[in-house]
C-alpha positions as CSV (number, residue, x, y, z in Angstrom):
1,X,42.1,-44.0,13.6
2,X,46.1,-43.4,14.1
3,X,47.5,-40.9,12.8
4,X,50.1,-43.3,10.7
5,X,47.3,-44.9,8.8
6,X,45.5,-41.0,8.1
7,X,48.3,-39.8,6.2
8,X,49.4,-42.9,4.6
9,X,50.2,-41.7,1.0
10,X,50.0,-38.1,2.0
11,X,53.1,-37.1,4.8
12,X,55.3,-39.7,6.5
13,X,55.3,-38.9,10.2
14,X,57.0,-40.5,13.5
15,X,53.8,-39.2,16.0
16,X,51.6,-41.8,17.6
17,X,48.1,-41.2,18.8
18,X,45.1,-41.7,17.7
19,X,42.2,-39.2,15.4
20,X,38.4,-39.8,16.2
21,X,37.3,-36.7,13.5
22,X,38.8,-34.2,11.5
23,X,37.4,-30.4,11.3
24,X,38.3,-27.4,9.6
25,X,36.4,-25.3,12.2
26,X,37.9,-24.9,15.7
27,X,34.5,-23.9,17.3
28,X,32.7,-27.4,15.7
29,X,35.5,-30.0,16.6
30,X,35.1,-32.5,19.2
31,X,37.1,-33.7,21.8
32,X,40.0,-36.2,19.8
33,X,39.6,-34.2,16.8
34,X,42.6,-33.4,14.2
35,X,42.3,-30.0,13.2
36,X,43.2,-29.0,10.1
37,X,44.2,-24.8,10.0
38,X,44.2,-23.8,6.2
39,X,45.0,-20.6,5.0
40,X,41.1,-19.0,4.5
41,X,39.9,-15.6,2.4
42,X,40.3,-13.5,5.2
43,X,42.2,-15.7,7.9
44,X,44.7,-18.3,8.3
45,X,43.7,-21.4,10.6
46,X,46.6,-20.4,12.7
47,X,44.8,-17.7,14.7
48,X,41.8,-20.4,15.7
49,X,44.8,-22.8,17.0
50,X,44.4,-21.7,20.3
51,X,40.6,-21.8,20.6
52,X,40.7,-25.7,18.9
53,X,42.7,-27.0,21.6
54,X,40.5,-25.5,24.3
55,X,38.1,-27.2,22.3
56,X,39.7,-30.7,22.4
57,X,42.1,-31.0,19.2
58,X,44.8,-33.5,19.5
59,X,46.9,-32.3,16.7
60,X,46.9,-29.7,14.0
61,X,48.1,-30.0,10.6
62,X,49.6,-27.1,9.0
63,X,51.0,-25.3,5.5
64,X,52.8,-22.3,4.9
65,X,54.5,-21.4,8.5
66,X,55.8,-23.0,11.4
67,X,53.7,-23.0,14.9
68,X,54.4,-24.0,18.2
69,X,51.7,-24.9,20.4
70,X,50.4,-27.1,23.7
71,X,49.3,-30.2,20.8
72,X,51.9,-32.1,18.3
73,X,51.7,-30.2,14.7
74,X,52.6,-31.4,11.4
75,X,53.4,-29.3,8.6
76,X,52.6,-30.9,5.2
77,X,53.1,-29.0,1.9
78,X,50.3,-27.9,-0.2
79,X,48.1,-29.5,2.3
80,X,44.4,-27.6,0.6
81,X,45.2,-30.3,-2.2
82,X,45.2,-33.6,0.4
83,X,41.8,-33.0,1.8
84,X,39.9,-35.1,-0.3
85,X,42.3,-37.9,0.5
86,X,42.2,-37.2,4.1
87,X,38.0,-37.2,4.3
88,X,38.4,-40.7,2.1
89,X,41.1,-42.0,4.5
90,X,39.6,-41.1,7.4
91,X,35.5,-41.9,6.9
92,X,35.9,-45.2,5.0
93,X,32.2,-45.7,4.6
94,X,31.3,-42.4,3.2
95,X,31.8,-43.3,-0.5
96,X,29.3,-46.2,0.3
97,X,26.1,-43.8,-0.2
98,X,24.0,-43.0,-3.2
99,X,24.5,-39.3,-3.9
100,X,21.9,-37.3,-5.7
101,X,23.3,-34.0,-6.4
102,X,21.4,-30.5,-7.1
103,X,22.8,-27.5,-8.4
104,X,21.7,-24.3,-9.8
105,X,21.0,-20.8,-8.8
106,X,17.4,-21.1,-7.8
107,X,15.5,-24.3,-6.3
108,X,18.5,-26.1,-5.2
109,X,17.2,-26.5,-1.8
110,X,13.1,-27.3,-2.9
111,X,14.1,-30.0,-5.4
112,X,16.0,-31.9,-2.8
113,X,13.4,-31.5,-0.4
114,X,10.8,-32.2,-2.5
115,X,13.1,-35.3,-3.6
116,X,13.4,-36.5,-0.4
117,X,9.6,-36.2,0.6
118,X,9.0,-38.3,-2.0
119,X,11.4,-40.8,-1.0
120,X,9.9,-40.6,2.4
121,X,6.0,-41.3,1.0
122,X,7.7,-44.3,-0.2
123,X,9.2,-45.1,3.0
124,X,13.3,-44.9,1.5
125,X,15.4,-44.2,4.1
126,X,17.2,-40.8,2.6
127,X,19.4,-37.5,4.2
128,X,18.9,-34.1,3.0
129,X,22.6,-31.8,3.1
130,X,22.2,-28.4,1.8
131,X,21.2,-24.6,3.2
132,X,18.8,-26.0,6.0
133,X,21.4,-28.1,7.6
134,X,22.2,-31.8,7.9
135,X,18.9,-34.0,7.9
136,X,18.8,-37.1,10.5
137,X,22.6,-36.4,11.8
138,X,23.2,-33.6,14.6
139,X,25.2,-30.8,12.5
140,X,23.7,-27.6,10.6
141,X,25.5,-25.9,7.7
142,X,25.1,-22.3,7.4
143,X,26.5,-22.6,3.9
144,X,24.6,-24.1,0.9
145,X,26.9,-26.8,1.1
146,X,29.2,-27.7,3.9
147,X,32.9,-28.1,4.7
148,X,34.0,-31.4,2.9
149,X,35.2,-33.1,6.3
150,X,31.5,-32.4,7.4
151,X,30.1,-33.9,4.2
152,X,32.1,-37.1,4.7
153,X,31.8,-37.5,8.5
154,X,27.5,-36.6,7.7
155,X,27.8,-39.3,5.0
156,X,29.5,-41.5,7.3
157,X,26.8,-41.1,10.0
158,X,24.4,-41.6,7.4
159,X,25.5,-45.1,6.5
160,X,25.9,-46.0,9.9
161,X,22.6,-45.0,10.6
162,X,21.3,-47.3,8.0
163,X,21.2,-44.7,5.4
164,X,22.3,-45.6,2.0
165,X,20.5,-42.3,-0.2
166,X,21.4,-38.9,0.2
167,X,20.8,-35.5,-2.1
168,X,23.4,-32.7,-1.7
169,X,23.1,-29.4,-2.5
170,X,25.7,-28.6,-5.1
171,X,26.8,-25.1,-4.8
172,X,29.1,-23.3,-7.0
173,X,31.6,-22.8,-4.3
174,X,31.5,-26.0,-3.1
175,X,32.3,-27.4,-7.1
176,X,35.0,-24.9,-7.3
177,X,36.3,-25.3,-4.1
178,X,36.2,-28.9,-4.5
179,X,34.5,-29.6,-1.6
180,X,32.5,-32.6,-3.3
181,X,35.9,-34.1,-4.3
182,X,36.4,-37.8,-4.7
183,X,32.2,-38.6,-4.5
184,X,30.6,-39.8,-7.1
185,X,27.0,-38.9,-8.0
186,X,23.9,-41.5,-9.2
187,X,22.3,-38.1,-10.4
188,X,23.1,-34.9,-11.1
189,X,20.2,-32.5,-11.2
190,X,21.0,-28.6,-13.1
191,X,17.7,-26.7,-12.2
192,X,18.6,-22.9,-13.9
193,X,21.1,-20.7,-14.1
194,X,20.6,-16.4,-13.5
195,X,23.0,-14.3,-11.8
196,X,24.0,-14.4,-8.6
197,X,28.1,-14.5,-6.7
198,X,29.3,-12.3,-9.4
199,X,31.7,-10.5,-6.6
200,X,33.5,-15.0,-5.9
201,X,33.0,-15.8,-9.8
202,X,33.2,-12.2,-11.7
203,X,31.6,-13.2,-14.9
204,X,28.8,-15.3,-15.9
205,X,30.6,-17.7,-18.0
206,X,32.7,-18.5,-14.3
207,X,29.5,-18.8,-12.5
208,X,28.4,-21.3,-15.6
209,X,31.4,-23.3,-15.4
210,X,31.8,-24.2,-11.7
211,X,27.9,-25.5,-12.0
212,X,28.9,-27.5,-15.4
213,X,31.7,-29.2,-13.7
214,X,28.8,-31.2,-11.6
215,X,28.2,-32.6,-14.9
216,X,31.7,-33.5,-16.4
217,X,34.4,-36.5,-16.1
218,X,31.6,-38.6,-15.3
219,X,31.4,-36.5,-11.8
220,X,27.6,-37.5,-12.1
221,X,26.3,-40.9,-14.0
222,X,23.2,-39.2,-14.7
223,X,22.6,-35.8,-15.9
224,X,19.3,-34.3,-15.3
225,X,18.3,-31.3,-16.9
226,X,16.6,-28.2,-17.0
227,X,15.2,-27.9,-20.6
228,X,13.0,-24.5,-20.0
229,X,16.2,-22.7,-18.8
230,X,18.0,-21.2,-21.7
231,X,21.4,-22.3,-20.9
232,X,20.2,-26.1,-20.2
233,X,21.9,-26.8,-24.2
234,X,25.3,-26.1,-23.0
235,X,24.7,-28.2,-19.9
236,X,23.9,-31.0,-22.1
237,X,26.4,-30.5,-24.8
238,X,29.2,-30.7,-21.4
239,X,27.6,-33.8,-20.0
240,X,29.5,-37.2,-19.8
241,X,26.1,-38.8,-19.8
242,X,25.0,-39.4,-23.1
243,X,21.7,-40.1,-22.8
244,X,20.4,-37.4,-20.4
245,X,16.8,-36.8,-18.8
246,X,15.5,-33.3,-19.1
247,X,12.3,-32.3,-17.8
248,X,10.0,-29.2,-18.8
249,X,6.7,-27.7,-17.9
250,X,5.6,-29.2,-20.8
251,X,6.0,-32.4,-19.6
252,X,2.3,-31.6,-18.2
253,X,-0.4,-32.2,-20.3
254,X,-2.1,-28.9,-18.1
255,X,-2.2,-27.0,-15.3
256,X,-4.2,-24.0,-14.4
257,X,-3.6,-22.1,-11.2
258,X,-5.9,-23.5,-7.7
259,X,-6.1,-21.9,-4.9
260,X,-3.6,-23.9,-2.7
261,X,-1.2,-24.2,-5.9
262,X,-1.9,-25.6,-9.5
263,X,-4.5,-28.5,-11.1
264,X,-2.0,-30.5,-13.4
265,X,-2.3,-33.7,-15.3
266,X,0.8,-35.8,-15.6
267,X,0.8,-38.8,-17.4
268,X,-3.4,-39.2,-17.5
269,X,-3.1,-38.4,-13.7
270,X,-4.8,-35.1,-12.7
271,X,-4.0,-33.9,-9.3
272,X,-3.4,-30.7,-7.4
273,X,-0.4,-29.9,-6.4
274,X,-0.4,-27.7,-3.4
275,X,2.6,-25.3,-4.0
276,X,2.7,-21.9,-5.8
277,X,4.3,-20.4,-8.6
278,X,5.3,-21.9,-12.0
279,X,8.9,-22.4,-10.7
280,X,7.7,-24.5,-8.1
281,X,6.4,-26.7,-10.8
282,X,9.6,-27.0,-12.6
283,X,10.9,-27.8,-9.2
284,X,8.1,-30.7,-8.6
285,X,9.3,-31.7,-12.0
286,X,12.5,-32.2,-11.1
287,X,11.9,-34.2,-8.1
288,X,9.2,-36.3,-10.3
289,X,12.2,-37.1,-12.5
290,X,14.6,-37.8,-10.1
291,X,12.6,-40.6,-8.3
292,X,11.5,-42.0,-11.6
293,X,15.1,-42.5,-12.8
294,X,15.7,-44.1,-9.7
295,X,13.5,-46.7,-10.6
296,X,10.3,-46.1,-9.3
297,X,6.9,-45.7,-11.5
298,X,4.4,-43.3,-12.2
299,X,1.7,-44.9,-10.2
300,X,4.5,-44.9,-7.0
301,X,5.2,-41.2,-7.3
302,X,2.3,-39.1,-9.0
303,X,0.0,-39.5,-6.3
304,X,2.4,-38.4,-3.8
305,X,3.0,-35.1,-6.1
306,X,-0.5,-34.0,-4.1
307,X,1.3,-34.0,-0.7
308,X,4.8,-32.1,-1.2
309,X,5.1,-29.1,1.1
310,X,7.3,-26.6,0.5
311,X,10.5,-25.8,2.6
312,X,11.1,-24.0,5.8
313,X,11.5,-20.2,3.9
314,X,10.3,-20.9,0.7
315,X,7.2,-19.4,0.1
316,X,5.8,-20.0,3.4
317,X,2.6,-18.8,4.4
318,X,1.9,-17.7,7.9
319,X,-0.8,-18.6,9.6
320,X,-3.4,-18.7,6.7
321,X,-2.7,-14.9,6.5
322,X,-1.8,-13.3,2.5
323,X,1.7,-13.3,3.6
324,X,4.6,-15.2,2.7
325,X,8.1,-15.9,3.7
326,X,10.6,-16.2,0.8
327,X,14.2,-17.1,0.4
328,X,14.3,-14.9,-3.0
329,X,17.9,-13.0,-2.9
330,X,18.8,-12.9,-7.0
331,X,16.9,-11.2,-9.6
332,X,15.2,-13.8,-11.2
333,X,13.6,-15.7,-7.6
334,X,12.6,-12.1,-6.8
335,X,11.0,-11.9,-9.9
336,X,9.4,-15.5,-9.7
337,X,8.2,-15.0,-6.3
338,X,6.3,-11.2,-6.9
339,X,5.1,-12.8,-10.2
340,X,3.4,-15.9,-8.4
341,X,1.5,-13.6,-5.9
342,X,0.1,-11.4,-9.1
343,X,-1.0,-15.0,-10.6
344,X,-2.6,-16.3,-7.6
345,X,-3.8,-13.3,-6.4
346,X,-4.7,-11.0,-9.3
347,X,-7.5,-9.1,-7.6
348,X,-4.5,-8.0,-4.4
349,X,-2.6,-5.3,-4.3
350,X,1.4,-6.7,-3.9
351,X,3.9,-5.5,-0.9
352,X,7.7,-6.9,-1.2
353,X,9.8,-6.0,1.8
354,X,13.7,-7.0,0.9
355,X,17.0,-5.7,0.8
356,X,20.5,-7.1,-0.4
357,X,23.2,-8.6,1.4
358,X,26.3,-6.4,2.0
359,X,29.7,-7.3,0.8
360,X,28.1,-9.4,-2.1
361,X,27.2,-9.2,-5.8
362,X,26.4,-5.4,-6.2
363,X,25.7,-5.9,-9.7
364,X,22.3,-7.3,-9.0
365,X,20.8,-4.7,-6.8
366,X,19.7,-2.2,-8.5
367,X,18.3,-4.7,-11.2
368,X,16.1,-6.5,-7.7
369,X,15.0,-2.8,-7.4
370,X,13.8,-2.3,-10.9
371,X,12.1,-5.8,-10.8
372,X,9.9,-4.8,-7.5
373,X,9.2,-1.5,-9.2
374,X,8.0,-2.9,-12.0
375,X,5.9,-5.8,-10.6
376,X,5.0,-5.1,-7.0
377,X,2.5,-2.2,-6.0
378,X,4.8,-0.8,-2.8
379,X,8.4,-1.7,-1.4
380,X,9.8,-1.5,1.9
381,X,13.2,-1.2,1.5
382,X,15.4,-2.6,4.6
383,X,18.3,-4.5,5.8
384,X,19.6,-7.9,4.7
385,X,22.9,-9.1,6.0
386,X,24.9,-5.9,5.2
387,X,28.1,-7.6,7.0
388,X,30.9,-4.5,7.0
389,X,28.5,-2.0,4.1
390,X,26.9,0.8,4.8
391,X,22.9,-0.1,4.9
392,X,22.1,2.8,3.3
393,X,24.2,2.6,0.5
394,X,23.2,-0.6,-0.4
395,X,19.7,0.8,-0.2
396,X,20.8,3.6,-2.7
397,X,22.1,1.4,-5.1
398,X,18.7,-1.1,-5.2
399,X,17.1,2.8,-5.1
400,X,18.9,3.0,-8.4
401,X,16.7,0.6,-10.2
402,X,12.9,1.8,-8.8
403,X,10.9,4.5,-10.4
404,X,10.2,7.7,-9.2
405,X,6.8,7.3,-9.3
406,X,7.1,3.7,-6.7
407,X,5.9,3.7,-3.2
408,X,8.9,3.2,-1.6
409,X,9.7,3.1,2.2
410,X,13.0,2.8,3.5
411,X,13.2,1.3,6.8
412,X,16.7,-0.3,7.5
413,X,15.9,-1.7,10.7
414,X,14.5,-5.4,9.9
415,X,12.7,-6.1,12.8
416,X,10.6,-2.6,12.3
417,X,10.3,-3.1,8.8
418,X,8.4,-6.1,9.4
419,X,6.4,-5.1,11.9
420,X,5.3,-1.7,10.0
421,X,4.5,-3.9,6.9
422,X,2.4,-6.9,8.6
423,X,0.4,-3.9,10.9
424,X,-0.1,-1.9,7.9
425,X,-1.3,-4.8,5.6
426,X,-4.4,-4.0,4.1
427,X,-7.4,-6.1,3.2
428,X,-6.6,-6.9,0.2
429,X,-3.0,-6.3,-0.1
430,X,-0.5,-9.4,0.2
431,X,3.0,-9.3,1.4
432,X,6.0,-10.9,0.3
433,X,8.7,-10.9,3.0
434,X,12.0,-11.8,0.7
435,X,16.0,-12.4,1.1
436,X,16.4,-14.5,4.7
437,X,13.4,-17.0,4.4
438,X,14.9,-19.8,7.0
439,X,17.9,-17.7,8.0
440,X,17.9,-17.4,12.4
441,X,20.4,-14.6,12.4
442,X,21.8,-11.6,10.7
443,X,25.2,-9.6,10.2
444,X,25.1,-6.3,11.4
445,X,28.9,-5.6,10.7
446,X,30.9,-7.7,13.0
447,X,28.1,-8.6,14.9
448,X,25.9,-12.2,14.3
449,X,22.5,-11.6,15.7
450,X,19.4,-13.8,16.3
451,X,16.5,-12.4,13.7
452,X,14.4,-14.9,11.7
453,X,11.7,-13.5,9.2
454,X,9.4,-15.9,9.8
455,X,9.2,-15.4,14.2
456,X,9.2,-10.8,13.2
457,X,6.2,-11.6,11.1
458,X,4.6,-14.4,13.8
459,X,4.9,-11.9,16.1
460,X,3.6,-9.5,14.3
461,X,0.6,-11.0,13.3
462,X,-0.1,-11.7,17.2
């Protein structure tokens, strides 16, 4: 596309030459790319100008200073406010896509996996965007949800591909942030809200807010919600749709725990479904909802209920072993995940190896302590991500909430940690390996390094 027709209705320019993307990040753009150097929360896109045009920019656009460099740039006013315009103007096709959005502090990423399974089972072309990447299109997000010029170009991709139904992960950044901004939504899904991002949104009623705004000015045309969380009455009371769906546990006639997961009956259907812990039902339920209201019966979708898997990191077991691989980072998953091993394994002793990411929401530390000390029988305390903290004083803080009376290791190196947990693992003890679950890296202060949970405790076990 020329660069005439991009900004139409946003900056009137006398440059000629042509865009084929646009990218916020000068280490992901391609060769032709615009790039697009905002001012960030620690950096200004100014400092990456350089690497982008090694990378292949052909132009930068620009607020706040002048800069002179090898490619043409244009200096627009306020330019954080165009980029919704600019994604529209730019990937034409985007808009064209059936958006099924999920949002909440826990289960964002299972419910749209577990969404899109089902759509699979009955063979509906659908894209997954969200904390495990960009399904079907060759970009991964290491964000909950992406940049919004890697939304739209993903989108675009998507319908190209033949791909007319996607579900988004709907973080609260990416509402506040706008990075969803000027899409429209089928569905909008609220799966619960406990605390978590308290150092971005300070207060509870901030973090509620950016995740009702999914819900508002007819952002979503229909709302789904949560009815078993407690603040699923304020969603609904916020909701342009009138008529919401909300879905429950009790939307079950039963279910009683199985081995692999839970014996439920749904609509006179009685099935197993093989995935543990009660929020993974509320999760299934969800995703039962979701398909239904897309038009699809009960006799489509209940039998495929039986063969959802769970995602990359969320409790995972490895290798038919009584471990498991969990994604839990905030109180309440921490709490859900330890409380599903004591329900499916009552007769086991429980082991929870975590930590807490560095240069995040301290508040919630030393209540992830108290929880393991009150539900698991011994914690290994080690690193997370501690970016630029002090490991050990993030491990004093989650200290903070534990009894004296816990058994408590610290052992801040990861990799060790692991290894001394999985080796030590007794008989009948299981392990709960929590706070990275998919993750292939971790900050080590300015330092990104490979590490991934689920290869420490592979390797461990061999």
């Amino acid at each position: 596309m020329d660069i005439k027709t991009l900004l139409s209705s946003i900056h009137q320019t006398a440059e000629i030459f042509d865009v084929s993307g646009i990218s916020l990040n000068s280490n992901t753009l391609s060769k032709g790319d615009l790039f697009i150097a905002l001012q960030g929360e620690n950096s200004h896109g100014v400092e990456y100008i350089d690497s982008a045009i090694e990378n292949g920019c052909v132009a930068v656009l620009i607020e706040g200073k002048d800069f002179e460099c090898d490619v043409p740039t244009i200096r627009i006013d306020n330019l954080k406010t165009h980029l919704s315009k600019l994604a529209q103007n730019f990937y034409t096709q985007a808009k064209n896509v059936d958006l099924i959005a999920v949002t909440g502090t826990n289960g964002k990423t299972s419910v749209s996996h577990y969404i899109s399974q089902l759509l699979d089972f009955l063979e509906v072309d659908n894209g997954v965007i969200g904390t495990l990447g960009i399904s079907k299109v060759d970009k991964k997000s290491v964000n909950t949800t992406p940049d919004i010029f890697s939304i739209y170009s993903s989108l675009e991709e998507y319908w190209n591909q033949g791909i007319k139904l996607a579900i988004i992960e709907a973080s609260s950044h990416a509402l506040i942030q706008d990075r969803l901004e000027g899409l429209s939504f089928i569905q909008g899904i609220f799966t619960n809200l406990t605390q978590d991002h308290l150092d971005y949104h300070e207060t509870m009623d901030n973090y509620r807010e950016a995740k009702v705004k999914l819900f508002k000015n007819g952002f979503s045309k229909k709302a789904i919600i949560n009815r078993d969380d407690e603040s699923h009455q304020y969603f609904l009371d916020n909701a342009s749709d009138k008529n919401p769906i909300t879905f429950g546990l009790d939307d079950l006639e039963f279910f009683k725990n199985s081995e692999n997961g839970f014996i439920c009956q749904l609509n006179n259907y009685v099935f197993e479904l093989p995935l543990v812990g009660e929020f993974n039902l509320s999760n299934a339920m969800a995703a039962y909802q979701s398909v239904k209201c897309l038009g699809y019966s009960d006799d489509q979708i209940i039998p495929f209920l039986a063969e959802l898997s769970p995602p990359p990191g969320r409790m995972q077991q490895l290798e038919n072993s009584h471990i498991w691989v969990d994604y839990a980072h905030t109180p309440d998953a921490l709490d859900n995940a330890l409380s599903t091993l004591k329900t499916h394994y009552p007769e086991f002793k429980i082991r929870v190896l975590f930590g807490c990411g560095g240069d995040r929401d301290k508040g919630k530390r030393q209540i992830m302590g108290k929880i393991a000390s009150e539900t698991a029988d011994s914690i290994i305390l080690t690193n997370d991500n501690p970016r630029s903290e002090d490991p050990q004083s993030i491990v004093n803080d989650i200290l903070a909430g534990t009894k004296v009376e816990n058994d408590v290791q610290v052992i801040l190196d990861r990799g060790d940690a692991i290894k001394s947990a999985v080796q030590t693992l007794g008989e009948e003890e299981a392990l709960l390996v929590a706070g990275k679950g998919h993750e292939t890296t971790q900050v080590i202060g300015s330092k990104t390094l490979q590490f991934s949970d689920i290869e420490e405790v592979l390797n461990a076990l061999n």
